[in-house]
TORKOL-4160 file (C-alpha; in steps of 0.2 Angstrom, whole numbers, padded with zeros to 4 digits, m for minus):
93
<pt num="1" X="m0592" Y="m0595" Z="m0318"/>
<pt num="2" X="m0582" Y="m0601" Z="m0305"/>
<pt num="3" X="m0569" Y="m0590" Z="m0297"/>
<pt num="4" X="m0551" Y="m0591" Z="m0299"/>
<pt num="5" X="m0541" Y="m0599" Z="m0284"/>
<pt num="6" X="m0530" Y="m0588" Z="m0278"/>
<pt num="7" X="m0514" Y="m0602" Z="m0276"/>
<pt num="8" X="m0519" Y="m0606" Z="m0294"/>
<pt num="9" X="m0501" Y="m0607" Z="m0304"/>
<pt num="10" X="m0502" Y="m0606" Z="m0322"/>
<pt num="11" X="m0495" Y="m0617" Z="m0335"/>
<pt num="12" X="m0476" Y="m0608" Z="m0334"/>
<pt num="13" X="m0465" Y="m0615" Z="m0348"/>
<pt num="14" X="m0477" Y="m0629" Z="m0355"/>
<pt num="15" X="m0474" Y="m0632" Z="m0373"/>
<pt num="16" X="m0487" Y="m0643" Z="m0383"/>
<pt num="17" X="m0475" Y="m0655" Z="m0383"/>
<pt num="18" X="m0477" Y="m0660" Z="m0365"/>
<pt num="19" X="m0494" Y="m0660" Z="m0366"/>
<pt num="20" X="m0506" Y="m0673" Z="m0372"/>
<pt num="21" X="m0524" Y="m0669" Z="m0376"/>
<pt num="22" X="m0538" Y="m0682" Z="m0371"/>
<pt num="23" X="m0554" Y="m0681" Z="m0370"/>
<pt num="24" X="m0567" Y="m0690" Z="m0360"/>
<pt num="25" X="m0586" Y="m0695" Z="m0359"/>
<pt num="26" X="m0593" Y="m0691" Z="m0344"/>
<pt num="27" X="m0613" Y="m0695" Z="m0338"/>
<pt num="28" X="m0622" Y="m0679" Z="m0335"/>
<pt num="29" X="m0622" Y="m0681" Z="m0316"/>
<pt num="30" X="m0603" Y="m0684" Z="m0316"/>
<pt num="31" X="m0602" Y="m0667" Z="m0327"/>
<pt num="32" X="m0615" Y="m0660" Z="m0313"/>
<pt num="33" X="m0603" Y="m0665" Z="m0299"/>
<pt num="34" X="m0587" Y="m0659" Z="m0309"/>
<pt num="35" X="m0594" Y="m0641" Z="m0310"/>
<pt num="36" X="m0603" Y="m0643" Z="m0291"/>
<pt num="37" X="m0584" Y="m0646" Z="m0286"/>
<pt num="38" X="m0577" Y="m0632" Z="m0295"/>
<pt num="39" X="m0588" Y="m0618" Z="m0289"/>
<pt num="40" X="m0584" Y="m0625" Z="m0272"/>
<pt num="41" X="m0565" Y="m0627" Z="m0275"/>
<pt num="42" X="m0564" Y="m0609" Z="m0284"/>
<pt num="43" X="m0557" Y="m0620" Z="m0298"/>
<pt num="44" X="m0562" Y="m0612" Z="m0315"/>
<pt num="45" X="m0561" Y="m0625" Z="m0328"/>
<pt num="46" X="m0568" Y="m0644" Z="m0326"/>
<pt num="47" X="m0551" Y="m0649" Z="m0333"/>
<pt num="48" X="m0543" Y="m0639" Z="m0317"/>
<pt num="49" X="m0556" Y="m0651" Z="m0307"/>
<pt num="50" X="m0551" Y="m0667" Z="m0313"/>
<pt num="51" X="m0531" Y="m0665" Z="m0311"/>
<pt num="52" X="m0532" Y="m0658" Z="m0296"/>
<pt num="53" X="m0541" Y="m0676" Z="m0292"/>
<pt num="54" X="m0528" Y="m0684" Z="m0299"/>
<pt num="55" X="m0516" Y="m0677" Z="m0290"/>
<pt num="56" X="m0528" Y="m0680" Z="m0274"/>
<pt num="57" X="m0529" Y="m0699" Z="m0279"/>
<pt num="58" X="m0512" Y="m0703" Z="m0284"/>
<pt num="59" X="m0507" Y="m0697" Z="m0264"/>
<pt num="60" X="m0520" Y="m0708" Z="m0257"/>
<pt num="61" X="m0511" Y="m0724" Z="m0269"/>
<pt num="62" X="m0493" Y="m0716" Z="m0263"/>
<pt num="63" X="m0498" Y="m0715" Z="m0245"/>
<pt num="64" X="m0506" Y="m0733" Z="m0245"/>
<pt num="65" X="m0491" Y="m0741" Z="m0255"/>
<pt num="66" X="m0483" Y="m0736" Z="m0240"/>
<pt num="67" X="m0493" Y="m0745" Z="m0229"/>
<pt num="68" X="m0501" Y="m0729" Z="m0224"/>
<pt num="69" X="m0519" Y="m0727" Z="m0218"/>
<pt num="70" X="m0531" Y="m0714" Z="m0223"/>
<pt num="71" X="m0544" Y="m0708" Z="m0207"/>
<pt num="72" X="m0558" Y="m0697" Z="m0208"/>
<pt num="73" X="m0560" Y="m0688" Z="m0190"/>
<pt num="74" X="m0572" Y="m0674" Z="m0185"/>
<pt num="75" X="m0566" Y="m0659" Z="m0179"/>
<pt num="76" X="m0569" Y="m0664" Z="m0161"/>
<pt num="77" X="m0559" Y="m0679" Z="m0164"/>
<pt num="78" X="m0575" Y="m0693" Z="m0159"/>
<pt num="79" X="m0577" Y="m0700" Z="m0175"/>
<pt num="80" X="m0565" Y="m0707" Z="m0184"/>
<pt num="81" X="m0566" Y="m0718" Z="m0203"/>
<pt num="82" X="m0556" Y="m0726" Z="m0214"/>
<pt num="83" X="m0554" Y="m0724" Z="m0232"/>
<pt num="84" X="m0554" Y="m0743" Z="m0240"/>
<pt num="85" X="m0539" Y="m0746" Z="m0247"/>
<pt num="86" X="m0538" Y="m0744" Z="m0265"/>
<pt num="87" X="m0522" Y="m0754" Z="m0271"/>
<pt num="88" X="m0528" Y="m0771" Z="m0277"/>
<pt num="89" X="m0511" Y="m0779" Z="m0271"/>
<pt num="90" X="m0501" Y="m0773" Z="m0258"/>
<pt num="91" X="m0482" Y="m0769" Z="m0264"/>
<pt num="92" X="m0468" Y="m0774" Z="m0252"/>
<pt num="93" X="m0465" Y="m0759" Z="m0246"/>
């Protein structure tokens, strides 16, 4: 099991009314990576695994509605990549 992150904020004045249940079919290696990233993550429930990617991904679409580019640079600052955009049409920003 995977331990709990310390920043982790519990659900503080959530009702089931502002929550909606869905469930989802995931291949085994997806499940396999989703619990892979939790361990690594300190994350202790898959669930916690994917909104915290959901979050992650709805930055990466904000900052590139914003004609924002995502790089990927080593530490020493000699390699550098980009993330391909992921809109499929670019808003007027």
């Amino acid at each position: 099991m995977a331990v709990p992150r310390a920043d982790r904020q519990e659900k503080k004045g959530q009702t089931k009314g502002e929550l909606k249940r869905l469930q989802f079919d995931f291949p085994v290696p997806a499940v396999q990576v989703l619990q892979e990233l939790a361990a690594l993550t300190g994350e202790p429930t898959l669930a916690g695994v994917v909104r915290d990617a959901l979050k992650v991904y709805t930055w990466l679409i904000e900052e590139q509605k914003h004609g924002r580019r995502i790089i990927s640079e080593d530490k020493k600052g000699q390699q550098r990549r980009e993330l391909v955009p992921l809109l499929k049409y670019r808003s007027a920003a």
